[in-house]
mmCIF file as Biopython writes it, N, C-alpha, C and O atoms, coordinates in Angstrom:
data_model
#
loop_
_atom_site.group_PDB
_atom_site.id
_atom_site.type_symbol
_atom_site.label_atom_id
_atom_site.label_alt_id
_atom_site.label_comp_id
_atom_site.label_asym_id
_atom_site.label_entity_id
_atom_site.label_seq_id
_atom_site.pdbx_PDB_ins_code
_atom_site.Cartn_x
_atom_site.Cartn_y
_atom_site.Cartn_z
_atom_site.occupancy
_atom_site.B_iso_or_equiv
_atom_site.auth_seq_id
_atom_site.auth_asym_id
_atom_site.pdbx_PDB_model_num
ATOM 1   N N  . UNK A ? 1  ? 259.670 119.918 33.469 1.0 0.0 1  A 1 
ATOM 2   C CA . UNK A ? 1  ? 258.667 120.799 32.888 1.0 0.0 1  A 1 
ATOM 3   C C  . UNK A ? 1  ? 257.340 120.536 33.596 1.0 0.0 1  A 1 
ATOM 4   O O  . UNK A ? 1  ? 256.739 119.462 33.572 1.0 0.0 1  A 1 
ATOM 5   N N  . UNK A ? 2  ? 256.954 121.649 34.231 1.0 0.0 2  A 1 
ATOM 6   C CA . UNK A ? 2  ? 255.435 121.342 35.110 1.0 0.0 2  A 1 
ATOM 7   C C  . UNK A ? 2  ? 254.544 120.837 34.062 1.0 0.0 2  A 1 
ATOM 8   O O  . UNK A ? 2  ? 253.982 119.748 34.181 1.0 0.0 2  A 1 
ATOM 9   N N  . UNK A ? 3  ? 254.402 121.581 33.057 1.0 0.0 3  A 1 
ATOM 10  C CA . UNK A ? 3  ? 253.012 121.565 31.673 1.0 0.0 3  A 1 
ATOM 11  C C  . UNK A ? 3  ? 253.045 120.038 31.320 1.0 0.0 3  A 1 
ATOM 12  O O  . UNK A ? 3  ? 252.030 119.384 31.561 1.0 0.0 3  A 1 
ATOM 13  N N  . UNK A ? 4  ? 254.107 119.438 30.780 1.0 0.0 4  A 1 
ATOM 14  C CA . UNK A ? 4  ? 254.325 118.217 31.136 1.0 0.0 4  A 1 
ATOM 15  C C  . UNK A ? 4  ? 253.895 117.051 32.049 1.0 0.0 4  A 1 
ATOM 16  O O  . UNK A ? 4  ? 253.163 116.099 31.777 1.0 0.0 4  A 1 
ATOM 17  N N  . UNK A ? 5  ? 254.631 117.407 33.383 1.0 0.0 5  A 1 
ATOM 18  C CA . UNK A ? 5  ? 254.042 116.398 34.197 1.0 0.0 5  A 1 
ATOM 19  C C  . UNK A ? 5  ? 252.433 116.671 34.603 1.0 0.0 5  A 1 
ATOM 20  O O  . UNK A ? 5  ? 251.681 115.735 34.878 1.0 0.0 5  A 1 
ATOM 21  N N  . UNK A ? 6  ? 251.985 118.142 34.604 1.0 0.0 6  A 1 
ATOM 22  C CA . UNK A ? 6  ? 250.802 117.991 34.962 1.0 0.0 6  A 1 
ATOM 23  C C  . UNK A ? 6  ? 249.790 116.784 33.957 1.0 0.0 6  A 1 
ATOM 24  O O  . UNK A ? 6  ? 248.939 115.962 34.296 1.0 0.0 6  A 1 
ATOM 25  N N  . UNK A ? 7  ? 250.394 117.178 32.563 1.0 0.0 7  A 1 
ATOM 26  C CA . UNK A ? 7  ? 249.800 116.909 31.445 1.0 0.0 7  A 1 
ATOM 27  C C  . UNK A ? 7  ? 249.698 115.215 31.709 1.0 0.0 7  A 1 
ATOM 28  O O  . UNK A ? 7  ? 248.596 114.667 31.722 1.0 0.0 7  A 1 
ATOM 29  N N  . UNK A ? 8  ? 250.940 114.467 31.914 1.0 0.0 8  A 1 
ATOM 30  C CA . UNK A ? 8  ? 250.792 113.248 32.453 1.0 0.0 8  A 1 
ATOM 31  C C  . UNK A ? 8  ? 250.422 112.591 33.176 1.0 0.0 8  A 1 
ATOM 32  O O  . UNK A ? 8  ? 250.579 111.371 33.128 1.0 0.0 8  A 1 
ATOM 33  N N  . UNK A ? 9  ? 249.798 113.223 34.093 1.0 0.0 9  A 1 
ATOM 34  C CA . UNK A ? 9  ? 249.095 112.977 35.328 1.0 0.0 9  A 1 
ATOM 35  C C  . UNK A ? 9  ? 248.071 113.647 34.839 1.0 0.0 9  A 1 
ATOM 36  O O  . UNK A ? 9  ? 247.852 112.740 34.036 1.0 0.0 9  A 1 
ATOM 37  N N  . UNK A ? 10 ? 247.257 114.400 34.597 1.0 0.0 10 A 1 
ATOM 38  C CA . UNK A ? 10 ? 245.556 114.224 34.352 1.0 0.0 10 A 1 
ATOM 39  C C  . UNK A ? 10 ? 245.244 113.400 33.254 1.0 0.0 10 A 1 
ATOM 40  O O  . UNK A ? 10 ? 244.168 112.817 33.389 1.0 0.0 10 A 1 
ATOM 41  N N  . UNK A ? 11 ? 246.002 113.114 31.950 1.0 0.0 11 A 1 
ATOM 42  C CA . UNK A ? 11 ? 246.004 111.810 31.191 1.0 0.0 11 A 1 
ATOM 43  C C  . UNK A ? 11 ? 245.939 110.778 31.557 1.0 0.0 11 A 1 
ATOM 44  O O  . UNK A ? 11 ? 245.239 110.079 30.825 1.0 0.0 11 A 1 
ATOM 45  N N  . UNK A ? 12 ? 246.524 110.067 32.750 1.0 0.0 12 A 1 
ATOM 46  C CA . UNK A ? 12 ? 246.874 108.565 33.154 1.0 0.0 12 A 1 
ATOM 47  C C  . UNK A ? 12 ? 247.723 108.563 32.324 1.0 0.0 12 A 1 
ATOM 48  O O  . UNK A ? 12 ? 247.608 107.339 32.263 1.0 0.0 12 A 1 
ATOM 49  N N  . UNK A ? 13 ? 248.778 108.845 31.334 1.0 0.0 13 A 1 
ATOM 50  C CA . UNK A ? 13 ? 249.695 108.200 30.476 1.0 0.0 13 A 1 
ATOM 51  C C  . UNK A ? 13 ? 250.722 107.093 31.245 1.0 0.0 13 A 1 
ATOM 52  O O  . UNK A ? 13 ? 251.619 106.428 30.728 1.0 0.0 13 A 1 
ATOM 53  N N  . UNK A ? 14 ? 250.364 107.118 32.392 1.0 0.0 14 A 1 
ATOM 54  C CA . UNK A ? 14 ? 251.567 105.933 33.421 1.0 0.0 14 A 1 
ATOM 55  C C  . UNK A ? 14 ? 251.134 105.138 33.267 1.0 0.0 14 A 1 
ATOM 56  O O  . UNK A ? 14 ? 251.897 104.250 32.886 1.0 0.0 14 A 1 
ATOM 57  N N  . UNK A ? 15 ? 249.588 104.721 33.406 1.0 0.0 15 A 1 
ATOM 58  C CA . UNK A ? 15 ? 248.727 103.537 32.710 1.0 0.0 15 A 1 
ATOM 59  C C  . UNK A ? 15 ? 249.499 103.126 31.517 1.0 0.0 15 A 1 
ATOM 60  O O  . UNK A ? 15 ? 250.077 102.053 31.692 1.0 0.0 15 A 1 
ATOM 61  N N  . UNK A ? 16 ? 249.629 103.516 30.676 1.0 0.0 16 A 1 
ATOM 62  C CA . UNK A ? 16 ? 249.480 103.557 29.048 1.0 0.0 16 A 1 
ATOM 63  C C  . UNK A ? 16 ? 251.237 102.844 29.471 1.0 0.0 16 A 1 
ATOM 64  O O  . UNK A ? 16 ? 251.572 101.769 28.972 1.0 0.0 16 A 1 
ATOM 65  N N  . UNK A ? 17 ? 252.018 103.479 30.247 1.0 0.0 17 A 1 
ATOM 66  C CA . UNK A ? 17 ? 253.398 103.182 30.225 1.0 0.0 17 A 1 
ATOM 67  C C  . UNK A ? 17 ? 253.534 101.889 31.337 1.0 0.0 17 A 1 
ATOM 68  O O  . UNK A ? 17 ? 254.610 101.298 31.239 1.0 0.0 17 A 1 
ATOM 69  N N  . UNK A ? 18 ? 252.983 101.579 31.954 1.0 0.0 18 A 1 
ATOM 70  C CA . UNK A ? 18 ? 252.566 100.427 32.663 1.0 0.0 18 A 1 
ATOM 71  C C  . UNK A ? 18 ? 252.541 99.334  31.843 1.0 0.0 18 A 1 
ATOM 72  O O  . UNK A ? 18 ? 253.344 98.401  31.845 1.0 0.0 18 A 1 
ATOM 73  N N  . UNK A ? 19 ? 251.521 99.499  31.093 1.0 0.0 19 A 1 
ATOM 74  C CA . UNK A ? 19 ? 250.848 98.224  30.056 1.0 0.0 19 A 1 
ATOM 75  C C  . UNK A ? 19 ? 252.258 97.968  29.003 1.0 0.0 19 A 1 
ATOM 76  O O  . UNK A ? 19 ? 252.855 96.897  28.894 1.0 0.0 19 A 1 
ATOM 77  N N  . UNK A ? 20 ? 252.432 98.646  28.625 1.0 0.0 20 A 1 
ATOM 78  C CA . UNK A ? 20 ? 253.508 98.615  27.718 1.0 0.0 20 A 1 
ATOM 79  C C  . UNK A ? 20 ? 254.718 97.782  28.343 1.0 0.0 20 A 1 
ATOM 80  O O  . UNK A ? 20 ? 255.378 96.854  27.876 1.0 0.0 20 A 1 
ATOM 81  N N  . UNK A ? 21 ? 254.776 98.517  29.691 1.0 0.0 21 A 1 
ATOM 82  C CA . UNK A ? 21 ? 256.029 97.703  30.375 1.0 0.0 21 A 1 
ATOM 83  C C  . UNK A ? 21 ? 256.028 96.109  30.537 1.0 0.0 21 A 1 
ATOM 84  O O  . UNK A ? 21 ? 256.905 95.295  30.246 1.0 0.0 21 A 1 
ATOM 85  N N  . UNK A ? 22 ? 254.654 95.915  31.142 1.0 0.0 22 A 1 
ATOM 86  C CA . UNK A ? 22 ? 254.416 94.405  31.579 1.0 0.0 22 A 1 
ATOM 87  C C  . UNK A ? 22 ? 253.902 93.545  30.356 1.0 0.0 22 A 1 
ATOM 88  O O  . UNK A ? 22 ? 254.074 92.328  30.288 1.0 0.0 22 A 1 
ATOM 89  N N  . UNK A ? 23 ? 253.341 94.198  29.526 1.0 0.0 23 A 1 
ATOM 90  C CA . UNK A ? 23 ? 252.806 93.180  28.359 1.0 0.0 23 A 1 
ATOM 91  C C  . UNK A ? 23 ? 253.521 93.361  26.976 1.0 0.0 23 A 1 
ATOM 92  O O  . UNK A ? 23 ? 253.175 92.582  26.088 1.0 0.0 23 A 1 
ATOM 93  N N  . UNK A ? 24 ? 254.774 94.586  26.605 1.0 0.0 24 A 1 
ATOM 94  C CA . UNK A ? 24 ? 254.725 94.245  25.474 1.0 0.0 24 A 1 
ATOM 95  C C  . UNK A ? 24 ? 256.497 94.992  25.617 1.0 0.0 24 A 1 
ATOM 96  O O  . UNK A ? 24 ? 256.946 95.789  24.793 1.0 0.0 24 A 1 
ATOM 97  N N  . UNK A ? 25 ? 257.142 94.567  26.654 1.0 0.0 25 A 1 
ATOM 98  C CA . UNK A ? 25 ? 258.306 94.613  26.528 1.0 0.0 25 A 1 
ATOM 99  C C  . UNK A ? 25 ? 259.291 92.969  25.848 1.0 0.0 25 A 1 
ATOM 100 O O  . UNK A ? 25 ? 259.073 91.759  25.913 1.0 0.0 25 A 1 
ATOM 101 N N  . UNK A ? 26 ? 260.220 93.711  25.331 1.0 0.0 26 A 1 
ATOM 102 C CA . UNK A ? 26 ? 260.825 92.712  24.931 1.0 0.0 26 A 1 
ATOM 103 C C  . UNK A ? 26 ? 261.782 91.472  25.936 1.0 0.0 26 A 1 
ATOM 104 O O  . UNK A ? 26 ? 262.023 91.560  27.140 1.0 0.0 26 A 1 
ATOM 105 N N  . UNK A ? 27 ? 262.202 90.334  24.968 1.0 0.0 27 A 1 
ATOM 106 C CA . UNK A ? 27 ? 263.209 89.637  26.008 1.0 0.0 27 A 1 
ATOM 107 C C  . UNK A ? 27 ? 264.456 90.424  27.152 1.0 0.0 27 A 1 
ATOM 108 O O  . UNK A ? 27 ? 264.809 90.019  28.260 1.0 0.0 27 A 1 
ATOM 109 N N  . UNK A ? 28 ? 264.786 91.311  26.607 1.0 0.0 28 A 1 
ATOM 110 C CA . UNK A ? 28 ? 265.486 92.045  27.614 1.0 0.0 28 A 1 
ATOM 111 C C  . UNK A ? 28 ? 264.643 93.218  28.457 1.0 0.0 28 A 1 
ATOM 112 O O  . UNK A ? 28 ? 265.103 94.122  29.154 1.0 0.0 28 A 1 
ATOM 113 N N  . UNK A ? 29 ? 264.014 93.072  28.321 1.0 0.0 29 A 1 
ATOM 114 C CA . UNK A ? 29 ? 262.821 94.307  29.247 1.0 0.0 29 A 1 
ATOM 115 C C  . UNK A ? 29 ? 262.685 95.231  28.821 1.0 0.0 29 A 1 
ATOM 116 O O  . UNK A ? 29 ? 261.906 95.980  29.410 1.0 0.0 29 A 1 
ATOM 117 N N  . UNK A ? 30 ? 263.384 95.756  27.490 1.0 0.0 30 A 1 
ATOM 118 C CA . UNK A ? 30 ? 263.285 97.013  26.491 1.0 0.0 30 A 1 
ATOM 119 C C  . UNK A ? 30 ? 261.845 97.344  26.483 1.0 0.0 30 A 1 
ATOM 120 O O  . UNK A ? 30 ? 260.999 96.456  26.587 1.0 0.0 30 A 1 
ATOM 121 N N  . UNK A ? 31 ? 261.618 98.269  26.395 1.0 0.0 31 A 1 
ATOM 122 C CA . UNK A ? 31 ? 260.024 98.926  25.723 1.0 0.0 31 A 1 
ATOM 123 C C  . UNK A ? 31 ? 260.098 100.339 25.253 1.0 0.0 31 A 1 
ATOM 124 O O  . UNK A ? 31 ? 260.866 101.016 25.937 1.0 0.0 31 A 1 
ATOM 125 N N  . UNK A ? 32 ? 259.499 100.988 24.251 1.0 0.0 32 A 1 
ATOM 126 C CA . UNK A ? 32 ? 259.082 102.057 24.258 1.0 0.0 32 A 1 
ATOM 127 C C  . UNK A ? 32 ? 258.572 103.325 25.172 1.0 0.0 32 A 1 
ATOM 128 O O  . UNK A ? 32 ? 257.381 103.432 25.463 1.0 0.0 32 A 1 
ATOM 129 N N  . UNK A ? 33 ? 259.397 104.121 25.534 1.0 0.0 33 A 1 
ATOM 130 C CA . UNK A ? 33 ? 258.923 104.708 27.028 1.0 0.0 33 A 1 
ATOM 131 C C  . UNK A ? 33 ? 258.161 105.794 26.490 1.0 0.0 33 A 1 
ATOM 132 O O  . UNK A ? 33 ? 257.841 106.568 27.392 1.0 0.0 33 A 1 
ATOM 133 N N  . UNK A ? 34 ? 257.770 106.126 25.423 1.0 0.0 34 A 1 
ATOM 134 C CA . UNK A ? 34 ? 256.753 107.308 24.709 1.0 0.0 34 A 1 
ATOM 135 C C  . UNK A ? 34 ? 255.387 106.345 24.253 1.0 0.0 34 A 1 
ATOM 136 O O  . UNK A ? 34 ? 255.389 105.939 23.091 1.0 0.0 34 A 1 
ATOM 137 N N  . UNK A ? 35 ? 254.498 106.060 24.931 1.0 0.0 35 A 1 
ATOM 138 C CA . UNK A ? 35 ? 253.564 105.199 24.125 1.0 0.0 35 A 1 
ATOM 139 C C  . UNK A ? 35 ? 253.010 105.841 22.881 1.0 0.0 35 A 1 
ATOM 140 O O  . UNK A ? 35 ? 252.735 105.145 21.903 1.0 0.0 35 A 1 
ATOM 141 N N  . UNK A ? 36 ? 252.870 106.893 22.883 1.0 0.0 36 A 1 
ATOM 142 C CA . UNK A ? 36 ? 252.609 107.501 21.772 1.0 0.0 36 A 1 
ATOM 143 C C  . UNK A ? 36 ? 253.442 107.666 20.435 1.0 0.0 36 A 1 
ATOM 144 O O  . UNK A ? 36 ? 253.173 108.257 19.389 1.0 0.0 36 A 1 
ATOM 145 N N  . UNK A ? 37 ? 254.499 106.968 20.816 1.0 0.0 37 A 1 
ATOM 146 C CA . UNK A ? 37 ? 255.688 107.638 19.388 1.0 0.0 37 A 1 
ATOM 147 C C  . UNK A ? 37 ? 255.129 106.911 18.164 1.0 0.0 37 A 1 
ATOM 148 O O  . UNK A ? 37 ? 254.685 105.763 18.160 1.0 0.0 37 A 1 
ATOM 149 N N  . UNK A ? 38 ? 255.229 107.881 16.959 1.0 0.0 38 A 1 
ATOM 150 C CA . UNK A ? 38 ? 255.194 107.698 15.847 1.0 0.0 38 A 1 
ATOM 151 C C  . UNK A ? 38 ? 256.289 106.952 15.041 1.0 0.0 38 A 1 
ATOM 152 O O  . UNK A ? 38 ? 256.746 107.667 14.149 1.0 0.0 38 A 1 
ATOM 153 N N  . UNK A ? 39 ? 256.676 106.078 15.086 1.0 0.0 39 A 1 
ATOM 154 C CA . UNK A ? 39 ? 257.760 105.778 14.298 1.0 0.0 39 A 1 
ATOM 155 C C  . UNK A ? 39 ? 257.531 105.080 13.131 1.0 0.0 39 A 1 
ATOM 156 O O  . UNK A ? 39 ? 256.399 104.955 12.664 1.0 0.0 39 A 1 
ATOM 157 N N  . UNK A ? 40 ? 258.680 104.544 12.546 1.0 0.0 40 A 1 
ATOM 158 C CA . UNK A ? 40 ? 258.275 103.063 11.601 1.0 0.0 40 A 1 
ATOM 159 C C  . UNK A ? 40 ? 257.435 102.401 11.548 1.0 0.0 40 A 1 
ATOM 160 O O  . UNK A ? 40 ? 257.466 101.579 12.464 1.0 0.0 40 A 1 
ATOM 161 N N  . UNK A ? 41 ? 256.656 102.306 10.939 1.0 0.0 41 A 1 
ATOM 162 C CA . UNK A ? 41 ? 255.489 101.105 11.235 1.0 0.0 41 A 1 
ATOM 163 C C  . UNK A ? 41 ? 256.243 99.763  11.310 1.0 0.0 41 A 1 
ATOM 164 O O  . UNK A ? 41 ? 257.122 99.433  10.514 1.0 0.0 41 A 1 
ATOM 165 N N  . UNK A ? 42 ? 255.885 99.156  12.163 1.0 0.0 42 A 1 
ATOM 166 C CA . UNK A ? 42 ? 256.936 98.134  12.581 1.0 0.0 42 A 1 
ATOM 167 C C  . UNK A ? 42 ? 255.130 97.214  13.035 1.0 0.0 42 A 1 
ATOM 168 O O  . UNK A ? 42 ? 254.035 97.774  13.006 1.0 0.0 42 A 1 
ATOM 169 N N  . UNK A ? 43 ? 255.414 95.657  13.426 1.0 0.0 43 A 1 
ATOM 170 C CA . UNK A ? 43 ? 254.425 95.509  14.111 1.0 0.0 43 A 1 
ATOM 171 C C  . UNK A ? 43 ? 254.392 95.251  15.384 1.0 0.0 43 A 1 
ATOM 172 O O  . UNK A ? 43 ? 253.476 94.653  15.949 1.0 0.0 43 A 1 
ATOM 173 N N  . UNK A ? 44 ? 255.790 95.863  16.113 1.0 0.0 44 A 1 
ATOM 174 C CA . UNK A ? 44 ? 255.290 95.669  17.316 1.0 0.0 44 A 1 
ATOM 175 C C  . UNK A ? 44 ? 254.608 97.264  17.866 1.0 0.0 44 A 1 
ATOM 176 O O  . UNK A ? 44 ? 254.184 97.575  18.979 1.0 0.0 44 A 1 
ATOM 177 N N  . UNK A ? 45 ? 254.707 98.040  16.651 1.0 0.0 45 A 1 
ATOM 178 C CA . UNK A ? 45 ? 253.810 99.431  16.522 1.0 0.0 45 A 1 
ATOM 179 C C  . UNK A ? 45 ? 252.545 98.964  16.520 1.0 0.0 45 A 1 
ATOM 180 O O  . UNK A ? 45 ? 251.902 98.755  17.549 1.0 0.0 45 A 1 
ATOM 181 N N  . UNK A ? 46 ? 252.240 98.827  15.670 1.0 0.0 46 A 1 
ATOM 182 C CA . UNK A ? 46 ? 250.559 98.260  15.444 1.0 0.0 46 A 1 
ATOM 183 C C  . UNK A ? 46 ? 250.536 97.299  17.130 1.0 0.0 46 A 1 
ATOM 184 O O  . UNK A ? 46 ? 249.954 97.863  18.057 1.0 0.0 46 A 1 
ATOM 185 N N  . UNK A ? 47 ? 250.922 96.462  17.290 1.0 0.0 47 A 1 
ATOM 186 C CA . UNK A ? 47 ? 250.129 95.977  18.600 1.0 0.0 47 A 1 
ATOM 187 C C  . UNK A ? 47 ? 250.505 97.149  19.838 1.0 0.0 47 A 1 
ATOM 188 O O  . UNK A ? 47 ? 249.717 97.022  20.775 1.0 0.0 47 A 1 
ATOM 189 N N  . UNK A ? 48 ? 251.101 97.797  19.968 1.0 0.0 48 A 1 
ATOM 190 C CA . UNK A ? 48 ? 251.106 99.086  20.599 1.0 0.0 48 A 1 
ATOM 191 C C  . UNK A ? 48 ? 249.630 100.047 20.631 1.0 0.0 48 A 1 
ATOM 192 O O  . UNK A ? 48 ? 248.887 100.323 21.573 1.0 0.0 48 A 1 
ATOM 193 N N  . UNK A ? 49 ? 249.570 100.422 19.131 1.0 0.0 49 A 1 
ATOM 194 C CA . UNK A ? 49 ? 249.167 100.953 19.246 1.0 0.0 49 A 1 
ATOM 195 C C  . UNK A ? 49 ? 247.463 100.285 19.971 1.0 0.0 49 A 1 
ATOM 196 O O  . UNK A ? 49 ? 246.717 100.806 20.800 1.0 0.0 49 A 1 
ATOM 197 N N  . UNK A ? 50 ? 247.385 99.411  19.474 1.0 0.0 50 A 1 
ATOM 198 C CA . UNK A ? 50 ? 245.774 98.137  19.615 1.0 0.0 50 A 1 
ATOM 199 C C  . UNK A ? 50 ? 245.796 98.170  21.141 1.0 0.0 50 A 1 
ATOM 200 O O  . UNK A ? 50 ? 244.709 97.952  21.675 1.0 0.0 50 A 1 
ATOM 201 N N  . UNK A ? 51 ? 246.814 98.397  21.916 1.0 0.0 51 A 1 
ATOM 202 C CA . UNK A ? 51 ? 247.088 97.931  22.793 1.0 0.0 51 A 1 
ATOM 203 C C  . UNK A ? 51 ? 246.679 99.321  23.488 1.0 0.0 51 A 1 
ATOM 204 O O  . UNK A ? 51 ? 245.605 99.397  24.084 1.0 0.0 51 A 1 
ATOM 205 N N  . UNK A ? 52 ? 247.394 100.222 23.420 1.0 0.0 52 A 1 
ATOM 206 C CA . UNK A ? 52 ? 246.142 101.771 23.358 1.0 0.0 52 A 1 
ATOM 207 C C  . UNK A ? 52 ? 245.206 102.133 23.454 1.0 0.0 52 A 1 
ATOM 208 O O  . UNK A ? 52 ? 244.777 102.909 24.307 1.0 0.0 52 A 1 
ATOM 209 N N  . UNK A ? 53 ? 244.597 101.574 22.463 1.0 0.0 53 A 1 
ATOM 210 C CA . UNK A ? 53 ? 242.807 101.508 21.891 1.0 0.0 53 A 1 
ATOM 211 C C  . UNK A ? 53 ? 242.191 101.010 23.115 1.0 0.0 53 A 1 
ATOM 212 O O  . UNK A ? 53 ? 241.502 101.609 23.940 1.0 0.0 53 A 1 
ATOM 213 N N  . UNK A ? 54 ? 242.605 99.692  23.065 1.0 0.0 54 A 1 
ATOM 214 C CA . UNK A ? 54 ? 241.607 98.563  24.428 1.0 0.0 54 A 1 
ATOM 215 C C  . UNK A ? 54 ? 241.875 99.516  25.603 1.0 0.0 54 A 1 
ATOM 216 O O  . UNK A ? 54 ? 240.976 100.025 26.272 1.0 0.0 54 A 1 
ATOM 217 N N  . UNK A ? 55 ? 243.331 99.734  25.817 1.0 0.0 55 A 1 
ATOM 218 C CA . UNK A ? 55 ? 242.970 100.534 27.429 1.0 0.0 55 A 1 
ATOM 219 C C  . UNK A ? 55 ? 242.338 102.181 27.513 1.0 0.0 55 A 1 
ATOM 220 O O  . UNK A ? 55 ? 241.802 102.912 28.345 1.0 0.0 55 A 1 
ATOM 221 N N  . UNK A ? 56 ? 242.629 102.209 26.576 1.0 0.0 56 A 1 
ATOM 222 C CA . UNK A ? 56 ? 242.031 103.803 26.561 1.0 0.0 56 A 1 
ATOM 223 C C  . UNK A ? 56 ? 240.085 103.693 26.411 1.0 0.0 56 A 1 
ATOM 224 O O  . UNK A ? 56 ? 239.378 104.700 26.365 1.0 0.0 56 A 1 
ATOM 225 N N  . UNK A ? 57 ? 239.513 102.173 26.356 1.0 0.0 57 A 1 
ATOM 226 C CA . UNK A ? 57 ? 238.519 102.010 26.970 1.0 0.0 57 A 1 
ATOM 227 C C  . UNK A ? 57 ? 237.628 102.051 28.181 1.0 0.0 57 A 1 
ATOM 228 O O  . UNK A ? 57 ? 236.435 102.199 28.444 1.0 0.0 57 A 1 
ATOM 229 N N  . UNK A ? 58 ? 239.482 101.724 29.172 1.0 0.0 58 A 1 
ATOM 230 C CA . UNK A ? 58 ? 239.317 100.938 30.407 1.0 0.0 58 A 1 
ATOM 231 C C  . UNK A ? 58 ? 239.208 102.573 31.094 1.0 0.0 58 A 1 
ATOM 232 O O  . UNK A ? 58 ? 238.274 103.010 31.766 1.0 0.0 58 A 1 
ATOM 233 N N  . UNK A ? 59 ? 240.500 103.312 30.679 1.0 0.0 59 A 1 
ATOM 234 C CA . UNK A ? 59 ? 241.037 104.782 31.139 1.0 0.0 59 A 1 
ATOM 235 C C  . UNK A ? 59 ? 240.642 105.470 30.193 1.0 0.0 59 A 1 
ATOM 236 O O  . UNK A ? 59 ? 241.221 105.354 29.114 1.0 0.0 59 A 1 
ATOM 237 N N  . UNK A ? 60 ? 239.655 106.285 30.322 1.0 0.0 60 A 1 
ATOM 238 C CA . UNK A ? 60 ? 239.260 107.029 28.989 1.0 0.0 60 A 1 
ATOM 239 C C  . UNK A ? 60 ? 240.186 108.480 28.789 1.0 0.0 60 A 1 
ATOM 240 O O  . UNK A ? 60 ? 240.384 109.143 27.771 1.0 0.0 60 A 1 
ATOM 241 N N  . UNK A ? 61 ? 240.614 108.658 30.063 1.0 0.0 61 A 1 
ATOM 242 C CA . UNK A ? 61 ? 241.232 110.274 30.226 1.0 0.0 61 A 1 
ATOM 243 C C  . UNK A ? 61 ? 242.264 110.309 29.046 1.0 0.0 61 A 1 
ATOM 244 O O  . UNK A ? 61 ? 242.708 111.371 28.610 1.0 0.0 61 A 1 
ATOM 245 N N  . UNK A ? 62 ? 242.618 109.074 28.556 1.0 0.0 62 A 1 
ATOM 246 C CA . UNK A ? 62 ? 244.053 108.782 27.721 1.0 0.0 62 A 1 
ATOM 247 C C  . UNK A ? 62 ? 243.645 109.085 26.336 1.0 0.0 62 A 1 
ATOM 248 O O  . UNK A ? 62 ? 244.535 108.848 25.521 1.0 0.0 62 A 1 
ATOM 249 N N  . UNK A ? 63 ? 242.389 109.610 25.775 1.0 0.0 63 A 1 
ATOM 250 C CA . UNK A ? 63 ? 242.229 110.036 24.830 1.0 0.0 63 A 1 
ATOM 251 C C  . UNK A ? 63 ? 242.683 111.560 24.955 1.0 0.0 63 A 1 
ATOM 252 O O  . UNK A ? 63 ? 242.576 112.147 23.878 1.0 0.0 63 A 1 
ATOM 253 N N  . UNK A ? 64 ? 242.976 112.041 25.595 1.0 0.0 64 A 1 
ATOM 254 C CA . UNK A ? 64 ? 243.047 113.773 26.323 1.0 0.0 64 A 1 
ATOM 255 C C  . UNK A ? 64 ? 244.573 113.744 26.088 1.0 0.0 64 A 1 
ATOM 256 O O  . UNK A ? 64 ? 245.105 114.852 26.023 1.0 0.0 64 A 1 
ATOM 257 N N  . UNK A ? 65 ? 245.443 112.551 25.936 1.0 0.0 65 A 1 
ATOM 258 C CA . UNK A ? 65 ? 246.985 112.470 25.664 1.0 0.0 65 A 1 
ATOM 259 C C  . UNK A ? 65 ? 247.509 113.788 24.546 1.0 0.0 65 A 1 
ATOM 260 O O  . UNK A ? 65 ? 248.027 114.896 24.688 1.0 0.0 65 A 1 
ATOM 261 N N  . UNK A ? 66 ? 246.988 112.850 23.263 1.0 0.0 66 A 1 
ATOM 262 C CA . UNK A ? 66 ? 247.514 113.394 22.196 1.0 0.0 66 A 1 
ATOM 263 C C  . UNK A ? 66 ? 247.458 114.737 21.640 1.0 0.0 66 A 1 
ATOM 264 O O  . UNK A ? 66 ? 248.376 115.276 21.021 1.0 0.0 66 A 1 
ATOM 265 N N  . UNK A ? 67 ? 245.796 115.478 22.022 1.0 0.0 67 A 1 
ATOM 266 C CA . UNK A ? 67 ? 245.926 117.005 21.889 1.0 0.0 67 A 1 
ATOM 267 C C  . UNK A ? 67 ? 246.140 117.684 22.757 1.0 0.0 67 A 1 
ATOM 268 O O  . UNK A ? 67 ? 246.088 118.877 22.460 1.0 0.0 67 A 1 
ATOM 269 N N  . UNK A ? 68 ? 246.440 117.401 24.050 1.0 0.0 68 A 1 
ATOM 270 C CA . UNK A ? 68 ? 247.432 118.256 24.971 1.0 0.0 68 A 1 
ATOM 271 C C  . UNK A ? 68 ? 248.575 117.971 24.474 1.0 0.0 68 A 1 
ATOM 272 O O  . UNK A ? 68 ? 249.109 119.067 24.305 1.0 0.0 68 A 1 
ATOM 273 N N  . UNK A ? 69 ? 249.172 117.290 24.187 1.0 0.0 69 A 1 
ATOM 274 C CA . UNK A ? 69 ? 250.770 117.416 23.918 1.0 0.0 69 A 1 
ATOM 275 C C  . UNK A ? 69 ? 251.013 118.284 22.972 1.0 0.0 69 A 1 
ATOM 276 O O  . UNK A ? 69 ? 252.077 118.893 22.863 1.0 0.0 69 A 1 
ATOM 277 N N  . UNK A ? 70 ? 249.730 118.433 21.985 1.0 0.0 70 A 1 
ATOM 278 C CA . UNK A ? 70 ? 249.752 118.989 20.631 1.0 0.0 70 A 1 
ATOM 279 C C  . UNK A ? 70 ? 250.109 120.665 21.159 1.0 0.0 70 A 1 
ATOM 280 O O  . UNK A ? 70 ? 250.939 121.423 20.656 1.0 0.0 70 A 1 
ATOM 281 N N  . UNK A ? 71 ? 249.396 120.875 22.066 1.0 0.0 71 A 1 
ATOM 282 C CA . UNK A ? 71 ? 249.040 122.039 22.612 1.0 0.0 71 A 1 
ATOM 283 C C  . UNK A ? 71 ? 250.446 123.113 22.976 1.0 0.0 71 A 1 
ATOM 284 O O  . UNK A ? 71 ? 250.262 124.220 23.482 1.0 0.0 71 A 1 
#
């Protein structure tokens, strides 16, 4: 889907899927490949999400994620 990848690429969301990969994958290298998913509140949700917050400091475009997708 172009709308998609464009959408992921003027976001940085690879950032967002980066961080996730190297800092908050599990013992088997599992991670969440939607940083955004809503699920269970679980807490490795909550540090996800915290984990969001701080970089979406660093990369601000990643606030632009959630209402384009909405879109």
């Amino acid at each position: 889907d172009c709308f998609k990848t464009c959408i992921d690429c003027v976001t940085c969301i690879k950032c967002a899927q980066c961080m996730l990969y190297h800092c908050m994958s599990d013992v088997e290298g599992e991670f969440v490949m939607q940083p955004c998913a809503c699920g269970p509140p679980t807490k490795s949700c909550s540090k996800r999400w915290i984990g969001l917050t701080l970089l979406s400091f660093l990369v601000p475009c990643l606030w632009c994620y959630l209402p384009l997708r909405c879109v």
